[in-house]
PAZA-274422 format. One record per residue (C-alpha): residue number from 1; residue in three letters; x, y, z. Coordinates in steps of 0.05 Angstrom, whole numbers, plus 5000, padded with zeros to 4 digits. Layout:
# residues N
@n: NUM&res: ALA&xx: X&yy: Y&zz: Z
...
This chain:
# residues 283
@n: 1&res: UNK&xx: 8932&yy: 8693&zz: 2982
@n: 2&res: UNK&xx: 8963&yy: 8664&zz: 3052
@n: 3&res: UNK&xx: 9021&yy: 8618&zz: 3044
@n: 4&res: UNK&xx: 9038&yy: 8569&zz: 3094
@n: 5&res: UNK&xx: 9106&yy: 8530&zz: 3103
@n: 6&res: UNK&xx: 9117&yy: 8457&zz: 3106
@n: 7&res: UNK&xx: 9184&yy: 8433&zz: 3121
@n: 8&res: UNK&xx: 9224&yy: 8360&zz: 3132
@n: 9&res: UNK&xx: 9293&yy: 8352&zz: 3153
@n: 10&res: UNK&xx: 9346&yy: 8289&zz: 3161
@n: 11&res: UNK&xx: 9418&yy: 8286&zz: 3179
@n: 12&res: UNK&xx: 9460&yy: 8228&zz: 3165
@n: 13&res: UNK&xx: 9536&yy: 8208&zz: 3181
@n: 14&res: UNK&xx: 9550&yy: 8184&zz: 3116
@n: 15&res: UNK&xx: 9594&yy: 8112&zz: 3094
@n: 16&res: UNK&xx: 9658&yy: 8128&zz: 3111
@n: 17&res: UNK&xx: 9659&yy: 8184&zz: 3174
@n: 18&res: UNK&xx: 9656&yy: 8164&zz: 3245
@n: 19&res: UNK&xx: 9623&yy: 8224&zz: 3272
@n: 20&res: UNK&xx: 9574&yy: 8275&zz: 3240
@n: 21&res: UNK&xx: 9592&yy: 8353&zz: 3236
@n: 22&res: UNK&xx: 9542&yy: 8377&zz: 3202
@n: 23&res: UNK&xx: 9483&yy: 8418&zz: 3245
@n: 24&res: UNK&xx: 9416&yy: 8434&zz: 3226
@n: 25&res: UNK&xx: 9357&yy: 8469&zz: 3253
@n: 26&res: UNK&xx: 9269&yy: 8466&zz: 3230
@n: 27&res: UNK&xx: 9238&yy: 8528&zz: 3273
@n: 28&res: UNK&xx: 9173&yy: 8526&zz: 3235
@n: 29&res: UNK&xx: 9143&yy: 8577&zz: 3283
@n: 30&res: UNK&xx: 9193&yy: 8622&zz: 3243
@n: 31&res: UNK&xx: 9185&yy: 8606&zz: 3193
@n: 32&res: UNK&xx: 9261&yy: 8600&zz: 3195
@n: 33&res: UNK&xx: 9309&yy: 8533&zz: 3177
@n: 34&res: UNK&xx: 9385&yy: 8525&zz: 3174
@n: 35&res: UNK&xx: 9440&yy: 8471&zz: 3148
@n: 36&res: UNK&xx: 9520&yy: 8483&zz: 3170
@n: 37&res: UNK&xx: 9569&yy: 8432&zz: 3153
@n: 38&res: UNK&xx: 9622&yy: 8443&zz: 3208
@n: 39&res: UNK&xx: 9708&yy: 8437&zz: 3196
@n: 40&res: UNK&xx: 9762&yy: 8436&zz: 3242
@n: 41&res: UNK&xx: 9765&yy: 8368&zz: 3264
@n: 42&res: UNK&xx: 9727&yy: 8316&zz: 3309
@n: 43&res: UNK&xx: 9704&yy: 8366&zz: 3365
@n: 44&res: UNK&xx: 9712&yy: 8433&zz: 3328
@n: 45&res: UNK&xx: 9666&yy: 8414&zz: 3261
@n: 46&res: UNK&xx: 9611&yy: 8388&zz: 3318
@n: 47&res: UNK&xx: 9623&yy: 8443&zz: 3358
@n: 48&res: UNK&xx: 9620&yy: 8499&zz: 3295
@n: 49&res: UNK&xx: 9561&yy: 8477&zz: 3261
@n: 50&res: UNK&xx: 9523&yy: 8466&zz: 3326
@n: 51&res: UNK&xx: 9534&yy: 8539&zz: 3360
@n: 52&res: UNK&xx: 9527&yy: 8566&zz: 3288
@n: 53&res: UNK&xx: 9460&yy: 8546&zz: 3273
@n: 54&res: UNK&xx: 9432&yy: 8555&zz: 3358
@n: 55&res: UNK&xx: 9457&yy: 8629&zz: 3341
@n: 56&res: UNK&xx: 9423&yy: 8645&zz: 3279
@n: 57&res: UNK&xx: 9360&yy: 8620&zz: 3318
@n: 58&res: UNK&xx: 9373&yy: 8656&zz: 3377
@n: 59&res: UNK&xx: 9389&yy: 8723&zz: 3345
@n: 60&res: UNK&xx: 9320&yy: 8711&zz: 3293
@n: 61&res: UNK&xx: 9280&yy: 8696&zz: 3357
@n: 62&res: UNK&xx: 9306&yy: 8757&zz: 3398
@n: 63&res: UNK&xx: 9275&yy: 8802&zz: 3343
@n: 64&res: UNK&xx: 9211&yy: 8761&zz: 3327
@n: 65&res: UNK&xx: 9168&yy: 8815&zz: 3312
@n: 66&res: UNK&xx: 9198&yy: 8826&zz: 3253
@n: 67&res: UNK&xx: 9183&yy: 8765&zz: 3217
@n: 68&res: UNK&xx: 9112&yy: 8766&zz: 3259
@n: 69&res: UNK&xx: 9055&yy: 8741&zz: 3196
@n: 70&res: UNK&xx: 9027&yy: 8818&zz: 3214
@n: 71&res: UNK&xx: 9086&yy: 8846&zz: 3202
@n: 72&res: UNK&xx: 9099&yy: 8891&zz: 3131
@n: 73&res: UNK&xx: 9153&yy: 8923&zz: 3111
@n: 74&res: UNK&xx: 9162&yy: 8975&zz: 3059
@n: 75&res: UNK&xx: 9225&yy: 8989&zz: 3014
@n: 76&res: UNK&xx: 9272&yy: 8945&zz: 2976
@n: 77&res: UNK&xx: 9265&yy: 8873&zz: 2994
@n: 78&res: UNK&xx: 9337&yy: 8853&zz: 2991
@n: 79&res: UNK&xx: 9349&yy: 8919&zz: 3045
@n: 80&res: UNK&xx: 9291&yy: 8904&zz: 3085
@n: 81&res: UNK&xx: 9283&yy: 8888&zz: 3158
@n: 82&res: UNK&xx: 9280&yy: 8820&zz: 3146
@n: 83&res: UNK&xx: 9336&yy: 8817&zz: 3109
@n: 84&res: UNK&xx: 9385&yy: 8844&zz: 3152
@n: 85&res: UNK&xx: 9359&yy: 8812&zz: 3212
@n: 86&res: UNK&xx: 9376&yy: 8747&zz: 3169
@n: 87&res: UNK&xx: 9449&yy: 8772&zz: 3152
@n: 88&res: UNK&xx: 9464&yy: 8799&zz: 3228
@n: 89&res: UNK&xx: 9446&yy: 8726&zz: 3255
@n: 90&res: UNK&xx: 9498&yy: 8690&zz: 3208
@n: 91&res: UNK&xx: 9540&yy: 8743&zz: 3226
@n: 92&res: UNK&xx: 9528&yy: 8740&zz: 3303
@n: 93&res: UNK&xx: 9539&yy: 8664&zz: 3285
@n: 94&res: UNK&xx: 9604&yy: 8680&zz: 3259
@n: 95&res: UNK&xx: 9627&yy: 8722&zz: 3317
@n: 96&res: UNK&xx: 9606&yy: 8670&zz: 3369
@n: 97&res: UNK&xx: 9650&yy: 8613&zz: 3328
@n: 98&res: UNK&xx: 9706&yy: 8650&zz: 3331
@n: 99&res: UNK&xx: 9706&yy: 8673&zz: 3394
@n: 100&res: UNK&xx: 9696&yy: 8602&zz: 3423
@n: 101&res: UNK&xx: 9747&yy: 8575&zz: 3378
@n: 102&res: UNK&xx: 9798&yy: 8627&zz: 3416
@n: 103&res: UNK&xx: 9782&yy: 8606&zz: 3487
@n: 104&res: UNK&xx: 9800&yy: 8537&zz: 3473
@n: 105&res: UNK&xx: 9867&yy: 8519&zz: 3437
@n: 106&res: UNK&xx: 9838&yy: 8440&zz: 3407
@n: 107&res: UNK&xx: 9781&yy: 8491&zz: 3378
@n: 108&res: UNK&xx: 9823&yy: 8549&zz: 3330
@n: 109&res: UNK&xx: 9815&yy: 8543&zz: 3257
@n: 110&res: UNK&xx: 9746&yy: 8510&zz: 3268
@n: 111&res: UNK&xx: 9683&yy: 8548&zz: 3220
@n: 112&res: UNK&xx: 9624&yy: 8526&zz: 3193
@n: 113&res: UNK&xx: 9585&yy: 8531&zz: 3120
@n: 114&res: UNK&xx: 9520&yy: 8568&zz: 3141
@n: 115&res: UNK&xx: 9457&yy: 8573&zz: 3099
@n: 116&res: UNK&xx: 9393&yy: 8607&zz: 3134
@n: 117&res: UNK&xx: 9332&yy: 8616&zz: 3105
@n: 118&res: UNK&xx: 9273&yy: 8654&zz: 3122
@n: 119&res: UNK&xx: 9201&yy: 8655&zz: 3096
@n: 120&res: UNK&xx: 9166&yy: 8730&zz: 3114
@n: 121&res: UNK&xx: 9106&yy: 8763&zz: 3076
@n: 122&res: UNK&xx: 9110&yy: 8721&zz: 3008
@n: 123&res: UNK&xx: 9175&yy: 8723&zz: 3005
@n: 124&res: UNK&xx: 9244&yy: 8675&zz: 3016
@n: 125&res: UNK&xx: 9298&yy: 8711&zz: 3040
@n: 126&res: UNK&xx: 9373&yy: 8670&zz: 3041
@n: 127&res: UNK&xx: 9432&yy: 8688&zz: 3075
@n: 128&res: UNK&xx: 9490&yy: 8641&zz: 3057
@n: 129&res: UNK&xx: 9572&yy: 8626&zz: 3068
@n: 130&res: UNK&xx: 9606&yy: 8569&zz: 3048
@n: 131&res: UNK&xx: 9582&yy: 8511&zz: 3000
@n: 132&res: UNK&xx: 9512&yy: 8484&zz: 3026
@n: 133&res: UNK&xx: 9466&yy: 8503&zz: 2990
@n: 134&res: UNK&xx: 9404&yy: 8529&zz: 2969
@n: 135&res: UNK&xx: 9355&yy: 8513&zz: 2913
@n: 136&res: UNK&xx: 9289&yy: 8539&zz: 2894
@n: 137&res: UNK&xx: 9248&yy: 8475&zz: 2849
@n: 138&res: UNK&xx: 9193&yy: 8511&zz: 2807
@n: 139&res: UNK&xx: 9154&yy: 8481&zz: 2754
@n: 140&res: UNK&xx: 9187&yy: 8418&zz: 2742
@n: 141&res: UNK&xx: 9255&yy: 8460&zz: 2739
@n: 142&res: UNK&xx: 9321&yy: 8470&zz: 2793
@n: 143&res: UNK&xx: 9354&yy: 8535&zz: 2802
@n: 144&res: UNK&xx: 9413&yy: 8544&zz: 2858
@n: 145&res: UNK&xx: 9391&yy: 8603&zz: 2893
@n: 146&res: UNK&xx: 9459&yy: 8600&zz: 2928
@n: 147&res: UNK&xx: 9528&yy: 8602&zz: 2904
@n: 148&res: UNK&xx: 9586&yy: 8564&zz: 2928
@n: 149&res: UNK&xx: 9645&yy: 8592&zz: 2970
@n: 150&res: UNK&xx: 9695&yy: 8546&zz: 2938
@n: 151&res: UNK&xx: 9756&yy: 8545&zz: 2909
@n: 152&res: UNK&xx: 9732&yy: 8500&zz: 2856
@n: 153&res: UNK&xx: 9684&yy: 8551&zz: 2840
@n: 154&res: UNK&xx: 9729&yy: 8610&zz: 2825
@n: 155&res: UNK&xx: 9763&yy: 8564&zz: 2780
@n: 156&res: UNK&xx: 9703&yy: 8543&zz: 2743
@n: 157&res: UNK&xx: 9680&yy: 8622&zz: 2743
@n: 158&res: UNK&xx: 9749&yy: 8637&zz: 2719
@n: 159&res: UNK&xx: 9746&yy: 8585&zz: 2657
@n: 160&res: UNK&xx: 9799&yy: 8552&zz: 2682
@n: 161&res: UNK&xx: 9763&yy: 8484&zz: 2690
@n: 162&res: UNK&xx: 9699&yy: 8451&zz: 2662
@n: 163&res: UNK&xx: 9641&yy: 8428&zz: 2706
@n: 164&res: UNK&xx: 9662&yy: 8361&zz: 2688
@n: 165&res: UNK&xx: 9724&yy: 8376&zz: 2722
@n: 166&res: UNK&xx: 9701&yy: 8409&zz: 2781
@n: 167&res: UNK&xx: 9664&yy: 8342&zz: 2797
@n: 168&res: UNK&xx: 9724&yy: 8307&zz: 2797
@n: 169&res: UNK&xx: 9766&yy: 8361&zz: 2830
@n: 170&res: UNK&xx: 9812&yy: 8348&zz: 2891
@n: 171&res: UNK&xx: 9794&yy: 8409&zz: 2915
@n: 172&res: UNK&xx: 9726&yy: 8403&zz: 2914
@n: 173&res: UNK&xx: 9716&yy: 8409&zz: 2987
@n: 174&res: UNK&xx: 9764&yy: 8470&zz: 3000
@n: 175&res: UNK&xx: 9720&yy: 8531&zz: 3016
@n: 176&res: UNK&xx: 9733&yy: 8603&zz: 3013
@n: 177&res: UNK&xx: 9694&yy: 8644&zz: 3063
@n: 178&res: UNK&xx: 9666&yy: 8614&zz: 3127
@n: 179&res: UNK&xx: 9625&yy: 8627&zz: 3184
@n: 180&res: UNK&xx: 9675&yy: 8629&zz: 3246
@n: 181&res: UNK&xx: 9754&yy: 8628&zz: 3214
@n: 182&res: UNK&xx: 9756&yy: 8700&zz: 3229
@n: 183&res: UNK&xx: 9712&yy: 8747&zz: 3276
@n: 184&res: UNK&xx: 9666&yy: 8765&zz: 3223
@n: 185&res: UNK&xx: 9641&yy: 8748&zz: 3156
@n: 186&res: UNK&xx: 9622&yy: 8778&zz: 3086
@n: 187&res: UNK&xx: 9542&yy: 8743&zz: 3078
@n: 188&res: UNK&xx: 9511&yy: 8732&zz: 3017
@n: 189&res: UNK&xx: 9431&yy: 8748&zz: 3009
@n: 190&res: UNK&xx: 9385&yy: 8735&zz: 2966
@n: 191&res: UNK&xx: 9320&yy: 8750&zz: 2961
@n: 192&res: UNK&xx: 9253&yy: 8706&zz: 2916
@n: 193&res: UNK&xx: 9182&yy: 8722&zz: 2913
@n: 194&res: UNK&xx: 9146&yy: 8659&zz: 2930
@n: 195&res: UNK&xx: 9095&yy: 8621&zz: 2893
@n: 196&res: UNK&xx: 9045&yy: 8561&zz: 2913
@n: 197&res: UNK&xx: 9084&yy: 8502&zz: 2894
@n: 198&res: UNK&xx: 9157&yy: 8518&zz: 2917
@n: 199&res: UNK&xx: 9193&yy: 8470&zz: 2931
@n: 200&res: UNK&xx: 9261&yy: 8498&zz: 2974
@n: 201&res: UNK&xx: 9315&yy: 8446&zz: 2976
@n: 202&res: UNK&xx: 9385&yy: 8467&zz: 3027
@n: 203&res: UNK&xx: 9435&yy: 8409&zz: 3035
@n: 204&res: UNK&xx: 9509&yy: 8398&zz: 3051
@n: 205&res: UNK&xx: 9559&yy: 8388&zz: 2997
@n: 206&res: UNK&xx: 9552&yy: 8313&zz: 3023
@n: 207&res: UNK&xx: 9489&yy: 8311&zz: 2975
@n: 208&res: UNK&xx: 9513&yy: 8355&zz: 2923
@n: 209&res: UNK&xx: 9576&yy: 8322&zz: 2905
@n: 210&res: UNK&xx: 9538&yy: 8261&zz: 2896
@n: 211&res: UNK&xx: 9473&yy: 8276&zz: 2871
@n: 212&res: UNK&xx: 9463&yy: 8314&zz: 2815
@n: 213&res: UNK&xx: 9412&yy: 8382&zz: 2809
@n: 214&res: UNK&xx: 9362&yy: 8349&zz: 2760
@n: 215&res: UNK&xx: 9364&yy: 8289&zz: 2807
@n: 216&res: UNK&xx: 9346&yy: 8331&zz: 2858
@n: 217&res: UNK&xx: 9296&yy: 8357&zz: 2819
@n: 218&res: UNK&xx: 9271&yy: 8297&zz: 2808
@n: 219&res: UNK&xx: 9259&yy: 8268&zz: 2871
@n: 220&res: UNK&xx: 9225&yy: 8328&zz: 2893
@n: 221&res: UNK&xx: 9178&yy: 8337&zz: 2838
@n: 222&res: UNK&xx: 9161&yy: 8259&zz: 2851
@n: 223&res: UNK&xx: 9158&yy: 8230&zz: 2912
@n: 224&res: UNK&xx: 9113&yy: 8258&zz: 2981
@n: 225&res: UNK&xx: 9157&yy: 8314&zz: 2999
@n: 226&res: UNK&xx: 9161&yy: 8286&zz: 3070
@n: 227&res: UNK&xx: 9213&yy: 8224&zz: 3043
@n: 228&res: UNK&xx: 9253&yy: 8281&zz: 3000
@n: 229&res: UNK&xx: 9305&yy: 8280&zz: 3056
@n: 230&res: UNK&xx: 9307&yy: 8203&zz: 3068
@n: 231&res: UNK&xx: 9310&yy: 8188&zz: 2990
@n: 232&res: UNK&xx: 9363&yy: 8241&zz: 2983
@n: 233&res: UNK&xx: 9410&yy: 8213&zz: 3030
@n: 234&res: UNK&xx: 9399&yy: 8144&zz: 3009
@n: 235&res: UNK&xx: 9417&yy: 8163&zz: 2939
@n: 236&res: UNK&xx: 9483&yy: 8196&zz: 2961
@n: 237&res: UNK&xx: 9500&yy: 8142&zz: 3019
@n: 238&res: UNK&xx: 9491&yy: 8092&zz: 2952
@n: 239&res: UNK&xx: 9547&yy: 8124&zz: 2920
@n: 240&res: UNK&xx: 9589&yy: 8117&zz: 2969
@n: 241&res: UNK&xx: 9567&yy: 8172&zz: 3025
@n: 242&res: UNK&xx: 9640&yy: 8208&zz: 3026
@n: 243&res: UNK&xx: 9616&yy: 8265&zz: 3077
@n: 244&res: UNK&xx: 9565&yy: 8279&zz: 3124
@n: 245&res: UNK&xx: 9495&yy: 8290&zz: 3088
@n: 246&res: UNK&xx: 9437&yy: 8333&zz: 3112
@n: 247&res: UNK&xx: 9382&yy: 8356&zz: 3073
@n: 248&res: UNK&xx: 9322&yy: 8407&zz: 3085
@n: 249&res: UNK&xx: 9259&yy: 8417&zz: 3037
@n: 250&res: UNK&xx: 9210&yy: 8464&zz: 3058
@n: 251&res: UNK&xx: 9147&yy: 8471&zz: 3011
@n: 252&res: UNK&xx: 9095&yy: 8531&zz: 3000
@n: 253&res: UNK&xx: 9027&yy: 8518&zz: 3003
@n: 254&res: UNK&xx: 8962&yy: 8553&zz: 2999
@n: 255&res: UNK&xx: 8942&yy: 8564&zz: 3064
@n: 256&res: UNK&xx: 8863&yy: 8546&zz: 3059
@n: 257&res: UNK&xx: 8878&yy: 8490&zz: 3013
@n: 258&res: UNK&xx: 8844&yy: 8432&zz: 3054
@n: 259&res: UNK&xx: 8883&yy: 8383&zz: 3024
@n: 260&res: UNK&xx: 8936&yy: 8414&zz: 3075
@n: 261&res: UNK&xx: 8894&yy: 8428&zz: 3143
@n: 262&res: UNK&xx: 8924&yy: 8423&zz: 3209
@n: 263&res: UNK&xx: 8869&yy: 8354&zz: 3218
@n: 264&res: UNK&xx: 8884&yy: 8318&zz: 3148
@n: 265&res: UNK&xx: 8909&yy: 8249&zz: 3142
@n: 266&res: UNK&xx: 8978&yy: 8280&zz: 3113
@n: 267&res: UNK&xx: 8987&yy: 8319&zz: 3165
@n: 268&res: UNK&xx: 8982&yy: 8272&zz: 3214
@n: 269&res: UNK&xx: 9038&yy: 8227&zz: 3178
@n: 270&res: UNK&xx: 9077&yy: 8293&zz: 3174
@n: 271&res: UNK&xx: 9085&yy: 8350&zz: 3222
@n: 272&res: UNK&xx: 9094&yy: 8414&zz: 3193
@n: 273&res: UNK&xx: 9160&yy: 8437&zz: 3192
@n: 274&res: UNK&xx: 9174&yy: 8362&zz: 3216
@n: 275&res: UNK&xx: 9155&yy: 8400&zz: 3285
@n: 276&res: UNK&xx: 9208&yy: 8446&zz: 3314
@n: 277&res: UNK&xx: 9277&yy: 8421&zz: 3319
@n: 278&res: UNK&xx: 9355&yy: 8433&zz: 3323
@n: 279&res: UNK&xx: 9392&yy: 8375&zz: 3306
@n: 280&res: UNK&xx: 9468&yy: 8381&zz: 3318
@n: 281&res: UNK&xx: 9517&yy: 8336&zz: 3296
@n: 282&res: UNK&xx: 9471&yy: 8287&zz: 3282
@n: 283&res: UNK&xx: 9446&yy: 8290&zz: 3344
């Protein structure tokens, strides 16, 4: 069976920051979308994010073929072509952060969360550092396909704190690996077979911290997947919008279902892949 890719986006500056640093990017005709929430101030969280996720793009586009619809590749999925392509473009990401962070002196320390992923032959393939993240909703049911770079998250792994705790934690936003702090970065990647149905969710820890998973799950499972990002971020800018929130779903569907044809009335409300975009610091 063909697959096809829908996909929304939305970036918001939040209730209580004056300027927006996270990034993200829809390239539908990749099949390929990104979130990075940026750090390092003002100009070098904008400035992080935003070359971060024009990278990943650039470095995914240079080697199109590979993620071509015609394009097969045999072997382990998690070592395949795909996958690696994936991995080298957050860490080419990396590698251009840094090295603009050390031309200009306002700019060193900045990095970036990054979280990439890539639909290719039935397949979702997720290359992630820092705390966005990425979920898979299947079924009625929410599973984070990504795991957290955090401090907060070794501690909780560790059994030194509860979950409750780590909601409440001070150091909830302290990270430990990002794209762009040094010249290159360990990636995490993960690899799902895809059904009819998915529902992919990436956000910022701007939604996370404030809406819960089976919220999440929730408003994806019932609303028209085009207002998932809109609801989201109204839900987290209701309780209080602490950070910068962005939020990504992109949804598999059966490619001859007519329900979901390039002339239906749904389409016309919604673009697939909410038509090809970068959006940088809100921009």
């Amino acid at each position: 069976m063909k697959t096809r890719i829908y996909a929304w986006g939305a970036t918001d500056v939040g209730m209580k920051r004056d300027h927006n640093e996270d990034s993200y990017l829809l390239a539908p005709d990749l099949n390929l979308y990104v979130v990075a929430d940026g750090m390092g101030g003002h100009a070098g969280g904008e400035m992080a994010s935003g070359i971060s996720v024009r990278t990943v793009e650039k470095t995914v586009r240079a080697e199109a073929e590979l993620v071509a619809p015609d394009a097969h590749h045999e072997g382990s999925i998690e070592k395949s072509p795909v996958a690696r392509l994936l991995s080298n473009a957050v860490r080419a990401a990396c590698h251009a952060v840094y090295t603009k962070s050390q031309q200009v002196r306002e700019l060193q320390g900045m990095g970036t969360t990054t979280t990439s992923l890539l639909f290719h032959d039935k397949h979702a393939f997720v290359a992630h550092v820092g705390d966005s993240r990425c979920y898979l909703v299947r079924d009625g049911r929410i599973l984070q396909l990504s795991e957290d770079h955090s401090l907060v998250n070794e501690q909780l792994k560790a059994g030194l704190i509860t979950e409750a705790q780590a909601r409440q934690s001070r150091f909830k936003n302290i990270i430990t690996r990002s794209v762009g702090f040094d010249a290159d970065v360990e990636v995490d990647m993960i690899a799902v077979e895809t059904k009819v149905g998915d529902a992919y969710l990436m956000c910022s820890d701007g939604l996370c911290n404030l809406v819960t998973d089976p919220e999440m799950c929730d408003v994806v499972s019932d609303n028209f997947l085009h207002r998932v990002p809109e609801i989201l971020i109204d839900m987290a800018n209701s309780r209080g919008g602490d950070d910068n929130c962005t939020v990504i779903v992109a949804y598999v569907v059966d490619a001859d279902d007519v329900g979901w044809q390039d002339d239906s009335e749904y389409f016309k409300e919604a673009t697939p892949g909410g038509a090809a975009a970068t959006q940088t610091a809100g921009g």
